[in-house]
C-alpha positions in Angstrom: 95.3 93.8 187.9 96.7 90.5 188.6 96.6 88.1 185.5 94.4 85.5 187.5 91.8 86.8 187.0 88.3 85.1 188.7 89.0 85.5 191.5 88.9 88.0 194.0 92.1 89.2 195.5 93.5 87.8 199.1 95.4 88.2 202.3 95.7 86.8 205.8 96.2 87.1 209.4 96.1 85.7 213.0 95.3 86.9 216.2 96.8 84.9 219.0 98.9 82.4 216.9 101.3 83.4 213.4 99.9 86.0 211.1 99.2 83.3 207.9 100.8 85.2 204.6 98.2 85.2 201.6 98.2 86.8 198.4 96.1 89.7 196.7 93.8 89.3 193.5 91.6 91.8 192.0 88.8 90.7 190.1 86.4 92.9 187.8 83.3 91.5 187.4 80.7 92.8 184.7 83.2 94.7 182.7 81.2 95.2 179.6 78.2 96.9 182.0 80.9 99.4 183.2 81.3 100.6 179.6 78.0 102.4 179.2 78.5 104.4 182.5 77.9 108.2 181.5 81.1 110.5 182.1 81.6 111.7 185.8 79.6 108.9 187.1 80.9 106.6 189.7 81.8 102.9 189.6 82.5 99.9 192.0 86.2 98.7 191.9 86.1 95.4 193.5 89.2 95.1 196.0 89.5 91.8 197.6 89.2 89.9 201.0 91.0 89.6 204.2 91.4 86.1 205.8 91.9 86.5 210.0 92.3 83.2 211.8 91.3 83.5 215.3 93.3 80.7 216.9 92.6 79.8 220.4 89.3 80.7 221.0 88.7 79.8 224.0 91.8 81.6 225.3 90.0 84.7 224.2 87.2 84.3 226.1 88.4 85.9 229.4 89.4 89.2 227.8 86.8 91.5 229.5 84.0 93.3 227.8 84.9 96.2 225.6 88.9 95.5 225.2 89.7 94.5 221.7 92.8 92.6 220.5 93.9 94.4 216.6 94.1 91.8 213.3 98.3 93.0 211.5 97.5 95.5 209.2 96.8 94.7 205.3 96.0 96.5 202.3 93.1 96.1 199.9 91.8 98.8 197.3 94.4 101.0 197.6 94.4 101.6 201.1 95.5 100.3 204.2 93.2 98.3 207.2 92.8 96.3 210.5 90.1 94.7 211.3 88.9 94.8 215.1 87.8 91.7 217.3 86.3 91.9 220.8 85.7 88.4 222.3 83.0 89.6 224.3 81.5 92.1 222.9 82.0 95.7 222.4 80.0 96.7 225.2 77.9 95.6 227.7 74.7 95.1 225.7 76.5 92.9 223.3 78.9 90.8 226.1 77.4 87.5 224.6 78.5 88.1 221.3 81.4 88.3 219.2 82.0 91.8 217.6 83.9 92.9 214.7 85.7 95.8 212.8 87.1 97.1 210.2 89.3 100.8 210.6 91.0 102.2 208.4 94.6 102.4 209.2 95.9 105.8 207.3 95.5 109.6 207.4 93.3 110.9 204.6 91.8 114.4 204.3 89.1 113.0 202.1 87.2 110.1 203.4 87.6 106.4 201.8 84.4 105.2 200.6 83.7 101.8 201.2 81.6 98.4 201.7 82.4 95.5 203.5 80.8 92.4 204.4 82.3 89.8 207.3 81.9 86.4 206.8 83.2 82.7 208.1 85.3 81.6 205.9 84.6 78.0 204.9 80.6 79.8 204.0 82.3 80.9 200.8 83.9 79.9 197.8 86.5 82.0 196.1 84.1 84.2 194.5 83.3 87.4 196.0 79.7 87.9 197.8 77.0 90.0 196.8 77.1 93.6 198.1 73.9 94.3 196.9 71.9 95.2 200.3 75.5 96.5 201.9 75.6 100.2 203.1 78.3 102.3 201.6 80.5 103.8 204.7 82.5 106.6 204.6 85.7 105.9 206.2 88.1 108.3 207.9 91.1 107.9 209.8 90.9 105.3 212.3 87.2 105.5 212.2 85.3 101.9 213.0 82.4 100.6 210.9 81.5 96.8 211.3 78.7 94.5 213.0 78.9 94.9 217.0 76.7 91.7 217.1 78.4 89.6 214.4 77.4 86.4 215.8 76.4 84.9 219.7 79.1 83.0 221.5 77.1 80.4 222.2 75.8 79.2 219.1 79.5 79.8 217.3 80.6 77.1 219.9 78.0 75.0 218.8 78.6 75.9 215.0 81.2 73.9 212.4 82.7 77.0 212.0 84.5 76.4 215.3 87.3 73.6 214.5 90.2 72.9 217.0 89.3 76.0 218.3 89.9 78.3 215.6 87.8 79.6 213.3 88.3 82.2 210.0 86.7 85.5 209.7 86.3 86.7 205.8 86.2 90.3 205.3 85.4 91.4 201.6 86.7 95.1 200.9 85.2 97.4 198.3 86.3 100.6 197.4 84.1 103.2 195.6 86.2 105.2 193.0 85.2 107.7 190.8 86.6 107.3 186.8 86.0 108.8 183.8 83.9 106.1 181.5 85.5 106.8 177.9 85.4 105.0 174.8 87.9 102.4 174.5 90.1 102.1 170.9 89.4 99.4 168.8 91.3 96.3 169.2 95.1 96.4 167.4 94.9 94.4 164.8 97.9 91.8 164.7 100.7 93.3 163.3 102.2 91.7 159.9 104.8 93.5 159.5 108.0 94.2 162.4 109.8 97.8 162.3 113.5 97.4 162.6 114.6 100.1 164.9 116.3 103.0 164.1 119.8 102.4 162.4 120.5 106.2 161.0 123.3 106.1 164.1 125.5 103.0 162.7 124.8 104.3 158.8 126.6 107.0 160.3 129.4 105.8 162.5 130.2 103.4 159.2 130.2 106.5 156.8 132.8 108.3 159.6 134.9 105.1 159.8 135.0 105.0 156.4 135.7 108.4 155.4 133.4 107.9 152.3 132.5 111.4 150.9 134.4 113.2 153.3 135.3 116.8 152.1 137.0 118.2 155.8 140.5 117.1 157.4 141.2 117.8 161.2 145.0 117.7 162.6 144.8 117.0 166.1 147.8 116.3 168.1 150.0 114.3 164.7 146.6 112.6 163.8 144.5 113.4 161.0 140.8 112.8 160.6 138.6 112.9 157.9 135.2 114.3 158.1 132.1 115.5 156.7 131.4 119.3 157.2 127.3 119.0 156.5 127.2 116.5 159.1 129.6 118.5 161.9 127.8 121.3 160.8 124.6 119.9 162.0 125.4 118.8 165.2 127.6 121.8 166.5 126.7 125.6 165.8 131.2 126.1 166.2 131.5 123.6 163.4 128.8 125.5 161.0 130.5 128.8 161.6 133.8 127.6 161.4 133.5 125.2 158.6 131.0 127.3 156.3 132.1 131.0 157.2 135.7 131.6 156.8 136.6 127.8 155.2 133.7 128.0 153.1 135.1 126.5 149.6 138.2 125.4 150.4 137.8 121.7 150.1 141.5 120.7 150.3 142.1 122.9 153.5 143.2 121.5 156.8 141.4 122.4 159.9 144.1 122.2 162.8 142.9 121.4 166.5 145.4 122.9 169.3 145.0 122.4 173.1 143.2 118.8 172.3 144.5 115.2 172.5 143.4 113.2 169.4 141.5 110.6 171.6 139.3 113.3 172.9 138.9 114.6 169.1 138.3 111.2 167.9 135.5 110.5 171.1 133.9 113.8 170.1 133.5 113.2 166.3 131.9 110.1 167.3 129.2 111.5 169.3 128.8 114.2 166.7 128.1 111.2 164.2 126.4 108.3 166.3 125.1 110.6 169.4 126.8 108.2 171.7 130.6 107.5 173.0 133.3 104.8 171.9 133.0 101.8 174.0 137.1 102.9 174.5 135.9 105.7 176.6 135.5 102.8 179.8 139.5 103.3 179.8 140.2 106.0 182.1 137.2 107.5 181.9 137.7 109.8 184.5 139.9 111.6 183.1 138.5 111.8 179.3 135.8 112.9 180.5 137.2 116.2 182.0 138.7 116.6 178.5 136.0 115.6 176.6 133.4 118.0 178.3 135.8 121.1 177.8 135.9 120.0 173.8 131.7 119.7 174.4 131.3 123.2 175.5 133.9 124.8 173.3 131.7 123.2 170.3 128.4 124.2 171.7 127.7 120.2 172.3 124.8 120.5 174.9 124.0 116.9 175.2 127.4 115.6 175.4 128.5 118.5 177.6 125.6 117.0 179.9 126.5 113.4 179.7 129.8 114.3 180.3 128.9 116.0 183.6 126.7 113.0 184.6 129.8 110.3 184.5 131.8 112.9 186.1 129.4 113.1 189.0 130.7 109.2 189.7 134.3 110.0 190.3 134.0 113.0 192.3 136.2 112.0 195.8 138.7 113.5 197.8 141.8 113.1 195.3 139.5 114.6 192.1 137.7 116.9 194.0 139.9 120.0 193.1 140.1 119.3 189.5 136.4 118.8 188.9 135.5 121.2 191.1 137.5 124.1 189.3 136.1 122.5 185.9 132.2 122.9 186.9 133.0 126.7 187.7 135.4 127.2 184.4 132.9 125.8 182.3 129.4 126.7 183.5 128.1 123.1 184.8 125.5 123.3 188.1 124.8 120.2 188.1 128.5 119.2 188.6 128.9 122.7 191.0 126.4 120.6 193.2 127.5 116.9 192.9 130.9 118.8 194.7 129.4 120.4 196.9 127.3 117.7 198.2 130.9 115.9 198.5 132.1 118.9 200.5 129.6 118.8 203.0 130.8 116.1 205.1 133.1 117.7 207.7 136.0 115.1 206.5 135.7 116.0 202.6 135.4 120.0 203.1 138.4 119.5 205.3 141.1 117.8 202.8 140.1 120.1 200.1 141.1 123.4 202.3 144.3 121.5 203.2 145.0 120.1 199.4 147.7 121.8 197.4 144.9 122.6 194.8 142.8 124.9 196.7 144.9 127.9 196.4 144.8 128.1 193.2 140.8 127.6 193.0 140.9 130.5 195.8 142.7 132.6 193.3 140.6 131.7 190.0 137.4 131.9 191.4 136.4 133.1 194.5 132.5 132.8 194.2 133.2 129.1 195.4 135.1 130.0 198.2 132.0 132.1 200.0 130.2 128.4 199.3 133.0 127.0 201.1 133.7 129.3 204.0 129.9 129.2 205.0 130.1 124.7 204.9 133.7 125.2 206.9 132.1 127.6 209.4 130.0 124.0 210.1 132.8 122.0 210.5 
C-alpha cells in the first residue's frame, strides 16, 4: 500500500497526443468495518483510477461508426487494462454519442471480478466515487464491459468539460478479492530494551586467536596451531573421532596434518570456530578454495564444503576448467559438476577443453564425465 494514503491510486494516458505518466495509490477506506467480516467472506479492495486525455477532439470526429481507437495499457488491482473509445459510437444506434470501455488486457482462466465507473475528470476530487449502485462484472480476457452511451456528442461540445478541445475521462477500477478476515495481534508495545546481535562467533574467533584453554596442537606444513578439541569436535564428525577415539587423553600429543598447506589449515580452523572465512581468503581465492573444499570434505564440513563450491562456481573458464572440473567428480560436488558443464556447452568452451593438455588425464580418472562430454561434442 502506498504510504500516502487518502487517496486513491492513479495513472494516465492519451489518445491522439502523448500518453501523460501518473502515479498509482491505493486507498482503503473503512478499515475497521472490514475487521468484523466472517471467515471466507469476500471484501472490496479499492484499486485506483485511470486518467485518459482525449486530445483533439474534434479530429476524432470523422472516425466512422463502430471503429475504436485503444487508451496504452495500465495496471490497477493487480491486473492489467485498456480502456476503449469510439468517437461515434459503438454502433449505429449509438452514432451520436461517445462510447467507452474498459477490457481487460491479460489471459486468466478464472474471471477478474470487477466494478468500474467512468467519469470527466474535473467532476471529481481525489477521492474515489461511490460504487454503491455499480454492477459487479466479471471480466475475462479481452472481454468489454463499459457504457455504449456515455455521453451525446452534442451536449459534450456544449459542456465545460470540453477545453481546447480535450477533455479527461476518469475510470475508477475495483477489484473484488476474496481474504481470509482473521484477528489481528495486538499492537507491539515500544520496545525498551535493544538485543545486541549474536556475538557467540567473535567470543570464538578471539578464544582461537588466543589460544586460551587450548588442550590440541596441529603441525601443518612447519606451522603449529593451537586448538580446542570440544570445539573441533563439534563442528566436524573427523575431528570427534580423531580427537576423542585414538588421542583420547593425551593432552600433550601433537596432531600432524600431511598433504595440507597451513593457510588452508589455518582458513579451515577459522570457519570451524566463527562459521565464516578469513577476510585473507580474497587473495587468490581461486585457488584456496580448491584446497580448502578438499580439507572441507575430508572433515565432513558440509557447509564449508558448499560455500566452497559456490565461490568456485565464479572462476570456472577455459584456463580452470580442467582442474575444477576433475575436483567436482573427485570429491562428490553436483552443483559444481553442473556450473562446468553449463561452461562446456558453448561449442568454443567444450572445444578447448578436448584440446587442453588436462583432458587426458580426466579421460583416464573418470570416464563417467567423458559420456557427458562426447554427447555436448557430438553438438558442436
Amino acid at each position: 500500500m502506498s504510504a500516502a494514503a487518502g487517496k486513491p491510486s492513479r495513472s494516465a494516458s492519451a489518445i491522439i497526443a502523448s500518453t501523460a505518466s501518473g502515479y498509482h495509490l491505493l486507498k482503503i477506506d473503512g478499515y475497521s468495518r472490514t475487521k468484523g467480516i466472517p471467515t471466507g467472506e469476500r471484501i472490496k479492495s479499492p484499486s485506483g483510477y485511470h486518467l485518459l486525455k482525449i486530445d483533439g477532439y474534434s479530429r476524432t470526429k470523422g472516425i466512422p461508426t463502430g471503429e475504436r481507437i485503444k487508451s496504452r495499457p495500465f495496471t490497477l488491482g493487480g491486473h492489467r487494462w485498456y480502456i476503449v473509445y469510439h468517437p461515434n459510437g459503438s454502433g449505429q444506434q449509438y452514432a451520436d454519442c461517445i462510447s467507452l470501455f474498459l477490457v481487460l488486457d491479460e489471459d486468466v482462466t478464472t474471471a477478474v471480478k470487477a466494478q468500474h465507473k467512468f467519469s470527466f475528470a474535473d467532476e471529481l476530487t481525489d477521492q474515489a466515487p461511490s460504487f454503491a449502485s455499480v454492477a459487479v462484472h466479471n471480466h475475462n480476457s479481452q472481454q468489454r464491459w463499459g457504457n455504449a452511451m456515455f455521453m451525446k456528442r452534442a451536449d459534450l461540445e456544449k459542456s465545460k468539460h470540453l477545453k481546447d478541445d480535450c477533455f479527461t475521462i476518469r475510470c475508477d477500477i475495483v477489484v473484488i478479492s476474496d481474504y481470509r478476515a482473521e484477528d489481528l495481534p495486538e499492537e507491539t508495545p515500544p520496545a525498551f530494551v535493544t538485543v545486541a546481535p549474536s556475538d557467540l562467533h567473535q567470543h570464538l574467533g578471539d578464544l582461537l586467536n588466543t589460544e586460551k584453554g587450548a588442550d590440541v596442537v596441529f603441525e601443518v606444513g612447519g606451522h603449529t596451531f593451537a586448538a580446542h578439541r570440544c570445539v573441533l569436535a563439534a563442528r566436524s564428525p573427523f575431528f570427534s573421532a580423531e580427537l576423542f577415539g585414538g588421542m583420547e587423553g593425551d593432552t600433550a600429543g601433537v596432531v600432524r596434518i600431511d598433504e595440507m598447506e597451513a593457510q588452508v589449515f589455518k582458513a579451515l580452523l577459522c570457519f570451524a570456530y566463527t562459521d565464516s572465512l578469513p577476510v585473507t581468503l580474497k587473495e587468490d581465492e581461486d585457488v584456496v578454495c580448491q584446497h580448502l573444499l578438499v580439507a572441507a570434505d575430508r572433515y565432513n564440513m558440509e557447509r564449508l564444503k558448499s560455500i566452497c563450491e559456490e565461490k568456485l562456481c565464479k572462476y570456472i573458464n577455459a584456463g580452470t576448467i580442467t582442474n575444477i572440473l576433475t575436483l567436482a567428480e573427485q570429491h562428490h560436488c553436483e552443483g559444481l559438476k553442473k556450473a562446468c558443464l553449463s561452461f562446456l556447452s558453448s561449442p568454443a568452451n567444450l572445444r578447448a577443453l578436448l584440446d587442453s593438455d588436462g583432458f587426458d588425464h580426466l579421460s583416464r580418472s573418470y570416464p563417467s564425465v567423458i559420456k557427458n562430454l562426447i554427447a555436448m561434442s557430438a553438438l558442436v
